[in-house]
C-alpha positions as a printed Julia matrix, in Angstrom:
148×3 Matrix{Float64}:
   0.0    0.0     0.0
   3.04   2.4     0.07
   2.59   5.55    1.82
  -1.21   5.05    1.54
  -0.43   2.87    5.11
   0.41   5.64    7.24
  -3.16   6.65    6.53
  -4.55   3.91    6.65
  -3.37   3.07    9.89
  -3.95   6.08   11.68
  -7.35   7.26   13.37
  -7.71  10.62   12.23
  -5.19  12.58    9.17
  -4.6   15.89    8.55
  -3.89  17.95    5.57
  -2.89  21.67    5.6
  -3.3   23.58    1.83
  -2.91  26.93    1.01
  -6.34  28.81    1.48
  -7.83  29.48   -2.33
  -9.22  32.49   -1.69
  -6.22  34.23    0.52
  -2.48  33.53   -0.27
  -1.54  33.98    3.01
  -3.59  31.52    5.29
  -3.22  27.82    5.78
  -6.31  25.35    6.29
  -5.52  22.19    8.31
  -8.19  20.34    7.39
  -9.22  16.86    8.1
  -9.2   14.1     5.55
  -9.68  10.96    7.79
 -11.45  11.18   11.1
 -13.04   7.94   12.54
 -12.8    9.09   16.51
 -15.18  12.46   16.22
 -16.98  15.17   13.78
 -13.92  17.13   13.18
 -14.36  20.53   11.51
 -11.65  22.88    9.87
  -9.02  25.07   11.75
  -7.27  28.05    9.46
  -4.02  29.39    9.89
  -1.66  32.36    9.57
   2.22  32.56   10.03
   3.04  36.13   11.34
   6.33  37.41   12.69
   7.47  33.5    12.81
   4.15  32.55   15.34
   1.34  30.44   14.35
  -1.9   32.97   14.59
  -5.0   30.22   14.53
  -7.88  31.93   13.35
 -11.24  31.21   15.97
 -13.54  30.7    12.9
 -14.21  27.01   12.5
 -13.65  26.25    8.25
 -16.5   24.06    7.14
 -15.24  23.24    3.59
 -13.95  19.67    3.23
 -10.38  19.12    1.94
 -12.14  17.62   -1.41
 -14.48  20.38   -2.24
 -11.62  22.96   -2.92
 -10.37  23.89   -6.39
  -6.81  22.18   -7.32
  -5.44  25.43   -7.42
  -5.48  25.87   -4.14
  -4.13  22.4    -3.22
  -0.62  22.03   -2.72
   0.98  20.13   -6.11
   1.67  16.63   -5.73
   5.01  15.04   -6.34
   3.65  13.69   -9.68
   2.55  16.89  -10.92
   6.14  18.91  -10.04
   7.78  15.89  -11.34
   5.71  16.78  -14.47
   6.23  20.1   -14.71
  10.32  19.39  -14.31
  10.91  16.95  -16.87
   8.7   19.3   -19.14
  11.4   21.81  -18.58
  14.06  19.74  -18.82
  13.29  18.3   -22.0
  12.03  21.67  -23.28
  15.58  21.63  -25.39
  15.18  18.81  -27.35
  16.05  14.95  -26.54
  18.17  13.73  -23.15
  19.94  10.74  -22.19
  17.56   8.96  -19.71
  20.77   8.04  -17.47
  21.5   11.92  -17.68
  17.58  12.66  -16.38
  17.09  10.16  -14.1
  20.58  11.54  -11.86
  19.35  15.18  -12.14
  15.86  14.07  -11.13
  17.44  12.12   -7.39
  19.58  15.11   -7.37
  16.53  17.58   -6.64
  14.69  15.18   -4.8
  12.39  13.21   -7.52
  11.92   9.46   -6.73
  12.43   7.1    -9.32
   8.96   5.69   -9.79
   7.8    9.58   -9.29
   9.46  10.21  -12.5
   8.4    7.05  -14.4
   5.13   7.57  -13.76
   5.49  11.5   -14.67
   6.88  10.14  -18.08
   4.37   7.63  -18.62
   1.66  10.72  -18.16
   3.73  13.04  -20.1
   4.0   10.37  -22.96
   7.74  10.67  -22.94
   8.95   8.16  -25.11
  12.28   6.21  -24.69
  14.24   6.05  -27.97
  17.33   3.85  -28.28
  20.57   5.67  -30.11
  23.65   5.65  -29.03
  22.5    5.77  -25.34
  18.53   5.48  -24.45
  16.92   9.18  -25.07
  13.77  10.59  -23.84
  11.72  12.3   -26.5
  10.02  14.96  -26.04
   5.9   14.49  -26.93
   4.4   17.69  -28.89
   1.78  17.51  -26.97
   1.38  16.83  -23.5
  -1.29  17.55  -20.54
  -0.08  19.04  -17.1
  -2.46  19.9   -14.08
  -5.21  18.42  -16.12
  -4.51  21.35  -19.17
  -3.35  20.47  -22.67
  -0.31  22.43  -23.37
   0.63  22.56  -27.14
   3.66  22.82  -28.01
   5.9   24.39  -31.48
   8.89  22.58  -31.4
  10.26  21.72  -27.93
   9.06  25.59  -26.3
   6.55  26.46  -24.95
């Protein structure tokens, strides 16, 4: 079950996102709760102190828009092999130390190409290619060449 076990295993899980409608508050809201009715706290950091806000937030963690949710690892692991193919063709050996380097698991960034439709090319080394058209956050992005 990978990280879904942590989760799983626990009675109640929180998630903190960035508030949609103001940049600079924090919702911890819940997303599992089997002990009690749990309702939504909201957050601000000021001067380095946690100000809770007394307001209870009654919007579950699944009603609010993705923008306002914090990216997954998927999606930034999308958004950086988009970029770093944006120049043409790479060795995959060449991606796949670059990707560890700033933190990108392995299967994160298999998965990311699968999604991306990168496709592995054998010359002299294997090469990712670069799709012309790919879909990130849910958006087609055309492409005219390999820029954006």
């Amino acid at each position: 079950m990978g990280s879904l076990a942590f989760v799983a295993a626990a009675r109640a899980a929180w998630g903190v996102v960035r508030d949609p409608e103001d940049d600079d508050r924090r919702l911890f809201l819940p997303v599992k709760n089997n002990l009690a009715d749990a309702t939504g706290l909201s957050f601000t950091i000021t001067d380095g102190k946690v100000e809770w806000s007394p307001e209870p937030v009654l919007i579950s963690i699944d009603e609010l828009p993705e923008k306002g949710r914090d990216d997954t690892p998927r999606e930034e692991a999308k958004r950086w092999l988009a970029a770093a193919l944006e120049e043409g063709n790479r060795p995959a050996k060449e991606l796949r130390k670059e990707a560890q380097a700033d933190g990108i698991a392995k299967r994160t960034l298999e998965r990311a190409k699968r999604e991306l439709g990168v496709e592995s090319v054998q010359e002299d080394l294997w090469m990712w290619v670069h799709p012309r058209k790919i879909e990130i956050d849910g958006e087609a992005v055309q492409q005219d060449g390999f820029k954006f």
